[in-house]
C-alpha positions in Angstrom: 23.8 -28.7 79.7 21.9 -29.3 82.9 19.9 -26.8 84.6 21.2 -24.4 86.9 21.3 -21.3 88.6 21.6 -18.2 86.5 24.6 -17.5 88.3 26.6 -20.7 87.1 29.1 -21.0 84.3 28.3 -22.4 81.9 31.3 -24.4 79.5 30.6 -24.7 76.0 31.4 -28.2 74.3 34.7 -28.5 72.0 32.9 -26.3 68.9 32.9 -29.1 66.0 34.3 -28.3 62.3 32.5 -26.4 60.2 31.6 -29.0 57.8 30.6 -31.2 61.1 28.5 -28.5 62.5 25.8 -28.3 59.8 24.9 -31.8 60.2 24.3 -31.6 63.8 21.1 -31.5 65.1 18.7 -32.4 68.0 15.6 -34.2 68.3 14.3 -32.1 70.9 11.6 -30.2 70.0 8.1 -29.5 71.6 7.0 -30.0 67.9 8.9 -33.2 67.4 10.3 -31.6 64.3 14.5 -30.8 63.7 16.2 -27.8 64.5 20.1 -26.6 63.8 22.2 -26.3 66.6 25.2 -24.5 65.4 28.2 -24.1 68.0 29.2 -20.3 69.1 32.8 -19.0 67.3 35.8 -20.1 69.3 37.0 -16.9 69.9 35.6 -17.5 73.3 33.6 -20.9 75.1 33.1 -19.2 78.3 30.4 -17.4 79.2 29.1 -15.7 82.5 25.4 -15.8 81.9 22.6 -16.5 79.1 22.4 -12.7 78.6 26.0 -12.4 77.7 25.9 -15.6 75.6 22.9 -14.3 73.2 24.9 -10.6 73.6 27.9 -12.1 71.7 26.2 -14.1 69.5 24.0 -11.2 68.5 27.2 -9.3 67.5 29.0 -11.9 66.1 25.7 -12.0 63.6 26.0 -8.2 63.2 29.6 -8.8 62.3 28.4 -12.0 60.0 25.9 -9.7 58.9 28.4 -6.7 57.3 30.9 -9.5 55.8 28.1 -11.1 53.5 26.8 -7.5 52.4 29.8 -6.2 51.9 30.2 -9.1 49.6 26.9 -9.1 47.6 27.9 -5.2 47.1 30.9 -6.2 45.4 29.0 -8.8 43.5 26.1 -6.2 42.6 28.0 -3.5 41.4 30.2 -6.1 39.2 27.3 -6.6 37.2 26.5 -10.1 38.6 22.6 -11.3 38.7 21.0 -12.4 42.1 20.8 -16.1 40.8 24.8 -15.9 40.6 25.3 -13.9 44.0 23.1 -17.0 45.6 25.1 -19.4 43.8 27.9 -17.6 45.3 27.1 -17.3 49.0 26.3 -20.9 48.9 29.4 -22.3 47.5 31.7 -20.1 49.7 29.6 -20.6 53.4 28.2 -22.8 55.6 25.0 -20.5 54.9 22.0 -21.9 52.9 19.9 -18.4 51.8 16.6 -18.4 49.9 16.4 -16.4 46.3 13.8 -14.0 48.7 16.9 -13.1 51.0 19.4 -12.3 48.4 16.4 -10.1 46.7 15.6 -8.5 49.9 19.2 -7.7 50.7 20.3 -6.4 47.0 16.8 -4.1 47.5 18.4 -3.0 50.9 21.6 -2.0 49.3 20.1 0.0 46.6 17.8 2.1 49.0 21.4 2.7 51.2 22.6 4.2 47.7 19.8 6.1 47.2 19.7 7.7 50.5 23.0 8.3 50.6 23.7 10.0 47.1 23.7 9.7 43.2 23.9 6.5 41.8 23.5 6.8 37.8 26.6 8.0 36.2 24.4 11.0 34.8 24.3 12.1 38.6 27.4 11.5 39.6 28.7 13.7 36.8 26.5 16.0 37.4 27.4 16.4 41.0 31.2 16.4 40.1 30.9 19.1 37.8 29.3 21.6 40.3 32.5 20.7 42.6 34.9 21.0 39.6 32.9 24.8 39.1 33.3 25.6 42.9 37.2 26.0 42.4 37.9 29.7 41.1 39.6 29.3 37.8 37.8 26.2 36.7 34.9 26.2 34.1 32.7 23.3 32.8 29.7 22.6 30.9 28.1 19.5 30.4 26.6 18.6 26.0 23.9 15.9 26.0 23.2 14.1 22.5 20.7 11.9 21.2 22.6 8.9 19.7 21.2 6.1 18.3 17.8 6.5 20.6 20.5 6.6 23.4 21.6 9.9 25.2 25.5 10.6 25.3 26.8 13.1 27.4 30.3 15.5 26.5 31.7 17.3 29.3 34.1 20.0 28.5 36.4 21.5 31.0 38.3 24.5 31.3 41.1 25.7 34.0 42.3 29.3 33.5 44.5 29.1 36.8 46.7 26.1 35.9 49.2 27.2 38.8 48.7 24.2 40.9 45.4 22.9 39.0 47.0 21.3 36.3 48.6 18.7 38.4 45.7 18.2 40.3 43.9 14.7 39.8 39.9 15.4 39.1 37.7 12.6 41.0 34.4 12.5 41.0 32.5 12.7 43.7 32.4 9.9 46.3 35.5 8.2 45.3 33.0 7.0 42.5 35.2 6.6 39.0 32.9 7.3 36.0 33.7 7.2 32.5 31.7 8.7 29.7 32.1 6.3 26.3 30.8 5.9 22.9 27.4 4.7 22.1 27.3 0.9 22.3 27.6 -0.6 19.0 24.4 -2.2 18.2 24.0 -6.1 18.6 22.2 -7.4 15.1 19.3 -5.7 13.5 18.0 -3.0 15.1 14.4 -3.7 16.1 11.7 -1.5 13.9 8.2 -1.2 12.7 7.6 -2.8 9.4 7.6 -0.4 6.6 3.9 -1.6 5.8 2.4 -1.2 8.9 3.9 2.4 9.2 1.9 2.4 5.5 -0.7 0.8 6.7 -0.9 4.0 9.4 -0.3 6.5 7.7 -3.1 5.5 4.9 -5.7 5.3 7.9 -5.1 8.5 9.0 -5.2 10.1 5.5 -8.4 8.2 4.4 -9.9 9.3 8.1 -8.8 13.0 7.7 -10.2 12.6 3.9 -13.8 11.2 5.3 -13.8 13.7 7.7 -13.6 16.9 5.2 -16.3 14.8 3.1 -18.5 14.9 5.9 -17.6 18.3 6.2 -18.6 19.4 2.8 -21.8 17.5 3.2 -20.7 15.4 0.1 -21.6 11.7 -0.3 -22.7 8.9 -2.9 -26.2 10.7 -2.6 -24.5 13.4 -4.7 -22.8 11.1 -7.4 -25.8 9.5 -8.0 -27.6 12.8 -8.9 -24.7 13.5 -11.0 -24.2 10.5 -13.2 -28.0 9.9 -13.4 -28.7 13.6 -15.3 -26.1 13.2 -18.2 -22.9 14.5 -16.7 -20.5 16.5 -18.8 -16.5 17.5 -17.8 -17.6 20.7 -17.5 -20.7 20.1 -15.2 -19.4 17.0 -13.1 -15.7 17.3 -12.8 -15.3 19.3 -9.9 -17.8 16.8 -8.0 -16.5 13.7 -9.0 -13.4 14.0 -8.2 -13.3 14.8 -5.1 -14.4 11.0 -4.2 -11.5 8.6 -3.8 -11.6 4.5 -3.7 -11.6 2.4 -0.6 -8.5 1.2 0.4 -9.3 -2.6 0.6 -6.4 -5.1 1.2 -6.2 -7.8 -1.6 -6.7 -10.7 -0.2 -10.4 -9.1 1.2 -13.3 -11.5 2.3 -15.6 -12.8 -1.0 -18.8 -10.6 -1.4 -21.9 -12.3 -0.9 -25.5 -11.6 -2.2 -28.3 -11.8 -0.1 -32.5 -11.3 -0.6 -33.2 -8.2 1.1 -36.5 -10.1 2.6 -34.3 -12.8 4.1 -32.0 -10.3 6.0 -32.2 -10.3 9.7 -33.1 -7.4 11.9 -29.1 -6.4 12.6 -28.2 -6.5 9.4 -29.1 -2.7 7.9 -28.6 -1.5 4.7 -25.9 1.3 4.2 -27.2 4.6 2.4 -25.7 6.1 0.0 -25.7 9.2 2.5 -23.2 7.4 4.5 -20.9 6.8 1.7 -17.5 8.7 0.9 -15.4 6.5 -1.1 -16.0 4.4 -4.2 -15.1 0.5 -4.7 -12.5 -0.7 -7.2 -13.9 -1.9 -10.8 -12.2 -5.4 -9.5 -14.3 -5.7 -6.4 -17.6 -4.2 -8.1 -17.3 -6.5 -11.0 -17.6 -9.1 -8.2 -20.3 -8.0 -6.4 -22.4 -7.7 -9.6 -21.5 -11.4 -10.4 -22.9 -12.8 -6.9 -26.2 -10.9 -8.1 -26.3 -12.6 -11.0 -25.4 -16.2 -9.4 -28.0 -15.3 -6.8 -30.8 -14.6 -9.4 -30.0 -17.9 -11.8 -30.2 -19.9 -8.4 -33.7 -18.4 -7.4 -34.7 -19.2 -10.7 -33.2 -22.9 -11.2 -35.0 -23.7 -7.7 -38.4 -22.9 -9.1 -39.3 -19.7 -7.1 -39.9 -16.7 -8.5 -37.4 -14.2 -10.5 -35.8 -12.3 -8.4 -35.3 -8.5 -9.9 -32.1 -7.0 -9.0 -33.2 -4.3 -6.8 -34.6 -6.8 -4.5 -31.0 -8.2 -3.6 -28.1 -6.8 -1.7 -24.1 -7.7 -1.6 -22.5 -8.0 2.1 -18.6 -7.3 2.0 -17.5 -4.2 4.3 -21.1 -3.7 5.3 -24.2 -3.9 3.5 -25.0 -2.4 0.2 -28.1 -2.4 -2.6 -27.1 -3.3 -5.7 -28.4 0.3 -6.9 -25.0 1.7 -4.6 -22.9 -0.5 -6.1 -24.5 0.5 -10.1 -23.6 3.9 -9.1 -20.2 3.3 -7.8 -19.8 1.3 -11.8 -21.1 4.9 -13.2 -18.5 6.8 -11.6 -15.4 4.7 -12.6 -17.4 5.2 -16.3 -16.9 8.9 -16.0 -13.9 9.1 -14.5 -12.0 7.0 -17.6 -13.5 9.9 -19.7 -12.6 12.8 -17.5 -9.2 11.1 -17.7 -9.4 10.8 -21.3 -10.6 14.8 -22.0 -7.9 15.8 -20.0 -5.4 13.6 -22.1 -6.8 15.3 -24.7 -6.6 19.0 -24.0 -2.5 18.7 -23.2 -2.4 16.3 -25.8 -3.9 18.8 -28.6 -1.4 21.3 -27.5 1.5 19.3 -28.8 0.0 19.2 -32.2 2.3 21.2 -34.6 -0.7 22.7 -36.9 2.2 24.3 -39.5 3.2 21.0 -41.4 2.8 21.2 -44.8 0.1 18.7 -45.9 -1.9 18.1 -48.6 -5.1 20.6 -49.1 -7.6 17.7 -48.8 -6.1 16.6 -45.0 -5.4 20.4 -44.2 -6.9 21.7 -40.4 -7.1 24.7 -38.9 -6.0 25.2 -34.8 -9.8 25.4 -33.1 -10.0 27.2 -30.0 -13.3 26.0 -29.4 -12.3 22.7 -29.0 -11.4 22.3 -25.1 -14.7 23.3 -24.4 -16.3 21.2 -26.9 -14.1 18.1 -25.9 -15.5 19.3 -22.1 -19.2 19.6 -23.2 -19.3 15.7 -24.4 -21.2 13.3 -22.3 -19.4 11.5 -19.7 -21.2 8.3 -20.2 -21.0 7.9 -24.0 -18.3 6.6 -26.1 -16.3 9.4 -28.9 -13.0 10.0 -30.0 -11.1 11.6 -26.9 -6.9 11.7 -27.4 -4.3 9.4 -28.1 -6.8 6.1 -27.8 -7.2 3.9 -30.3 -10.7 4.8 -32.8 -13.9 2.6 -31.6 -16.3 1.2 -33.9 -19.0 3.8 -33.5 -16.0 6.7 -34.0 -15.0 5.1 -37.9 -18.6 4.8 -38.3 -19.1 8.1 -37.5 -16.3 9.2 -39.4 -17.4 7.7 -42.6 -20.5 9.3 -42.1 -19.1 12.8 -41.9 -16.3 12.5 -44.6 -18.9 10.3 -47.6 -22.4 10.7 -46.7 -22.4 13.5 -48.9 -20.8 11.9 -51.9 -23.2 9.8 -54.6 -19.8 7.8 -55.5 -19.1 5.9 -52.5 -20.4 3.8 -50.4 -19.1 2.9 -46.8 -20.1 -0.1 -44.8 -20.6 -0.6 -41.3 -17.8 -1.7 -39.3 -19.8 -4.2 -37.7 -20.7 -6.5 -41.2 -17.5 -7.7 -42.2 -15.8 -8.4 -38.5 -18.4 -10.7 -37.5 -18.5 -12.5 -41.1 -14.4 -12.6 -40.9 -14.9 -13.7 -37.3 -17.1 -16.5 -37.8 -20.0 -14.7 -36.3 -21.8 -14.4 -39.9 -22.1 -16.4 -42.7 -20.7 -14.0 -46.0 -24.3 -14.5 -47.5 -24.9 -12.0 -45.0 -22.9 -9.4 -46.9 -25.1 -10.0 -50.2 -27.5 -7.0 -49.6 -24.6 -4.7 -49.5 -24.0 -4.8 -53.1 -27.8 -4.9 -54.2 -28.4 -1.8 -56.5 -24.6 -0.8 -57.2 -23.4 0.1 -60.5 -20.3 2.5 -60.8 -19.8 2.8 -57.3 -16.7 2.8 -54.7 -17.9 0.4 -51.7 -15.2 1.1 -48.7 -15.3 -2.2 -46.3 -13.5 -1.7 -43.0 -12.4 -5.2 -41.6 -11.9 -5.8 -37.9 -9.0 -8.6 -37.1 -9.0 -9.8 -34.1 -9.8 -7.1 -31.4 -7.6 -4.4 -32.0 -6.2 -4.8 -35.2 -7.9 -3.2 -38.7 -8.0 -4.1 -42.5 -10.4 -2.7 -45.7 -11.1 -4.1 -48.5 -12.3 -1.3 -51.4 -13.9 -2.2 -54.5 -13.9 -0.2 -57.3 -16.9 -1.0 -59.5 -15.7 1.2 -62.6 -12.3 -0.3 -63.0 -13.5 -3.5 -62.0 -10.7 -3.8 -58.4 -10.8 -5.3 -55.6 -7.8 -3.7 -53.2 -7.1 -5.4 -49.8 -5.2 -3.2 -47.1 -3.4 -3.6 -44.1 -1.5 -1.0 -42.3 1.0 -3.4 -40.7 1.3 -5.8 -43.6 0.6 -8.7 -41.0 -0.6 -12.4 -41.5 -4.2 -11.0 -41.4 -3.7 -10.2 -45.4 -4.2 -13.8 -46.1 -7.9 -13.5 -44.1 -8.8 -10.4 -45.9 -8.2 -11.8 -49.3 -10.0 -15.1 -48.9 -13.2 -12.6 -47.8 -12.8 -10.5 -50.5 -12.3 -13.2 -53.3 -15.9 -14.8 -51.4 -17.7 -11.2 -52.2 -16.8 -11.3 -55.8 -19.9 -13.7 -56.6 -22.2 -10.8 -54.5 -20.7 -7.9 -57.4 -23.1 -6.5 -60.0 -21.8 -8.2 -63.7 -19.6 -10.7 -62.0 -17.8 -12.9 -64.3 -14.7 -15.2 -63.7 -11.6 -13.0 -64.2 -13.7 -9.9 -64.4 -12.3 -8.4 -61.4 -8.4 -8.3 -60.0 -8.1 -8.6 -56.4 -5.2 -7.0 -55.1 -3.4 -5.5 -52.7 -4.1 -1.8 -52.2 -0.1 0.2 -52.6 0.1 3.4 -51.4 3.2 5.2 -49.6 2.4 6.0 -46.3 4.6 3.5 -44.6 3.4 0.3 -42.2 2.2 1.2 -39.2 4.4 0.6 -35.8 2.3 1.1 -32.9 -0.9 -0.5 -31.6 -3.5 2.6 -31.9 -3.1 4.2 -35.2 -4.3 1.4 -38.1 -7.5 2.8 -38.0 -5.9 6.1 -38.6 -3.8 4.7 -41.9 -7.2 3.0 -42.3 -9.2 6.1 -43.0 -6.4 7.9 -44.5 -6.2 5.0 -47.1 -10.0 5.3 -47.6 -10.1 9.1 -48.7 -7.1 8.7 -50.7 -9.2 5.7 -52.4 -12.2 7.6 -52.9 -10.0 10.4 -54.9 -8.3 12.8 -52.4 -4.7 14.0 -52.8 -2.1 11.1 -52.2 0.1 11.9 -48.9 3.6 10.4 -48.9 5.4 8.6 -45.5 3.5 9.4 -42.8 5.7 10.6 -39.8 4.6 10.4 -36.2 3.5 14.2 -35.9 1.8 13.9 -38.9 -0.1 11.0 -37.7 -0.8 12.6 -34.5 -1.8 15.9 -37.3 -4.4 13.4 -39.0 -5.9 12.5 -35.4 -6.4 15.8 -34.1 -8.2 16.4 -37.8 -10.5 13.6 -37.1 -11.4 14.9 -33.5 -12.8 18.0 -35.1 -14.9 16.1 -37.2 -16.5 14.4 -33.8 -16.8 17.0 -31.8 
């Protein structure tokens, strides 16, 4: 092309192919760099002027323009992505679009909607149903449900003029079909919170609200420690103590560790017990009190002075003195026995006080004994309900039922356990028989830890009866003792006494908590009271509630 007047014709060049004219190009450029010269449509080659060259190609882009939107449209509302409608344009044109202009154009196509009129099927069937109500005759309503965490819409139509309405064809709005389905069926496992953290929430927000009405009340450790250090009773320190509930600390918690209070540094404060609600486990305190311990015997091995108790401190959810964490030991203490009392109140009110039983076992109903049972010491150790009898509970006992009698003797619980134990040597047992004539000596025999035998000597008919409740292997034990403390009896002479085994009719014993109940059954009925005959479990639980009455 060769420059001219405007007024000139210019004559196009025979327009290449398509696939020929996107690899021509020119070299000239002020730039030097290359530019696409594409050739104009050959719907026509001649034109007048410039102006009415760049007129036609500016509507033939126009024209260009429509086609390709009209086909992203297509593409858009048939679900297809912007990577596939680029993928598209470029396999079926000579055009070679950016991912920006396919994103800018889908943009522009969704603002058109949106000016022009509902796009969400909610909207569209919304707006249909006000047309469907604009025809006399024709009612509608519109149900929305929540399905699934998924709103599903019911429309319900009514036409009470079905003249010509019933072959009328309803269309939404704008030509635009809609279609209201069932809730999509769910692909896989739904996604939801873990059952423990929901657990995990919910504890935080009880143990928060819980602090809160303990700040409320002005209640703290402060006040524990006043109560457990001033002999708490049921009735004095129930209401108190429990009101105080345990930290909830996950299992796998960090290890406590003991520090010297003179080697803590200046951020590192110690929590007061007036900033305390809530009590550690036994598991955890049992811990902390061992890394006390482990601290003090490695002060000592390294030479320096013994460090006292009160000068160290345990760091594990803060900082505590090892007086908090003595206090926090006392109030598990009482707790067991405010348990335990309460066991025992409902537990006495089972008791059937009407079986016929022999005049020496016989006990009246006390009504005296709730409180009584509520007036013991929290921190001290006595019979309390269905638990199995301690060693200082048979001692006292014995005490109450033959300290009054010149005839019989009872022995410590403690002398022959730790000689049948190993803990003693039986010489120990020699100065139990120094002195006796014609007495009966009743020896209780601890087995193991939980299990209990007698031996009872009968000085005037020269017998030496072994008993055990559950007729176990522990006999053989008990013998051997007992034939060992025949050289320690007054007179002794081979064959002079009989050792055997103790029969009576009460039954063997079944559970793990009543032998020491057969035990001191056996012992009275030794020591001359009436015989009683198979023992059945109320009356065993008859005999129990007998020897709580003697303790409290």
């Amino acid at each position: 092309m060769s420059e001219g007047s405007s007024l000139s014709e210019w004559v196009p060049s025979p327009s290449p192919s398509r696939a020929e004219s996107t690899e021509t190009t020119s070299s000239a450029s002020e730039n030097g760099g290359q530019r696409e010269i594409v050739a104009p449509p050959p719907r026509e080659t001649q034109f007048p002027s410039w102006e009415a060259f760049e007129a036609y190609l500016a509507v033939y882009q126009a024209e260009s323009f429509q086609n390709t939107l009209q086909t992203v449209n297509v593409l858009r509302k048939a679900g297809a992505k912007k990577t596939n409608i680029l993928k598209f344009i470029t396999d079926n044109s000579n055009s070679n679009p950016k991912p920006q202009d396919v994103h800018n154009l889908v943009r522009k196509l969704k603002t058109r909607e949106n000016d022009c009129g509902p796009t969400t099927s909610a909207q569209r069937l919304k707006k249909w149903m006000a047309g469907f109500g604009e025809v006399p005759g024709d009612v509608g309503r519109i149900f929305v449900d929540k399905v699934d965490g998924k709103k599903v819409a019911t429309c319900i139509t009514l036409q009470t003029n079905p003249s010509t309405e019933q072959t009328r064809t309803l269309e939404p709005a704008n030509e635009s079909a809609f279609e209201i389905s069932s809730p999509p069926k769910a692909r896989g496992r739904p996604k939801r919170t873990a059952k423990s953290q929901k657990t995990s929430r919910n504890k935080a927000g009880t143990m928060a609200a819980d602090d809160s009405d303990m700040f409320a009340l002005n209640m703290s450790l402060e006040n524990v420690q006043v109560a457990v250090n001033n002999q708490p009773s049921y009735t004095s320190s129930e209401t108190l103590l429990t009101r105080f509930k345990m930290f909830e600390i996950a299992k796998k918690s960090r290890q406590p560790i003991a520090h010297k209070i003179s080697s803590l540094s200046a951020s590192k404060q110690v929590t007061c017990n007036g900033a305390i609600t809530r009590i550690f486990r036994v598991d955890l305190i049992e811990r902390c009190l061992d890394k006390v311990a482990a601290l003090q015997k490695k002060e000592t091995a390294a030479g320096r002075q013994n460090l006292a108790e009160q000068q160290a401190v345990v760091e594990i959810i803060g900082i505590y003195s090892t007086n908090t964490i003595r206090t926090m030991k006392k109030w598990h203490q009482a707790m067991k026995s405010i348990r335990l009392v309460d066991k025992a109140i409902s537990w006495v009110d089972t008791i059937t006080f009407t079986l016929t039983m022999s005049k020496g076992f016989q006990v009246e109903p006390n009504p005296e004994l709730a409180s009584k049972l509520k007036s013991i010491p929290l921190l001290t150790s006595q019979l309390v309900g269905k638990t199995a009898l301690g060693d200082c509970t048979v001692n006292m006992l014995m005490a109450k039922i033959f300290a009054d009698r010149a005839d019989t003797i009872g022995v410590d619980t403690s002398v022959a356990g730790n000689v049948i134990n190993g803990y003693l040597p039986i010489q120990s047992m020699q100065g139990v028989f120094t002195g006796l004539k014609q007495e009966k000596v009743l020896i209780p025999v601890i087995c193991g830890r939980n299990h209990w035998c007698s031996i009872m000597i009968d000085l005037t008919l020269k017998e030496v009866c072994i008993y055990d409740p559950m007729a176990s292997s522990y006999t053989l034990r008990v013998r051997s003792l007992a034939e060992n403390l025949l050289g320690f009896l007054p007179d002794f002479a081979p064959r002079k006494y009989r050792v055997r085994l103790y029969v009576s009719e009460l039954g063997v014993q079944v559970d793990s908590y009543n032998c020491r109940i057969y035990m001191m059954t056996a012992f009275e009925m030794f020591a001359g009271a009436d015989k009683l005959k198979l023992l059945s479990k109320k009356d065993l639980q008859y005999l129990r509630s007998r020897y709580l009455c003697m303790c409290v």
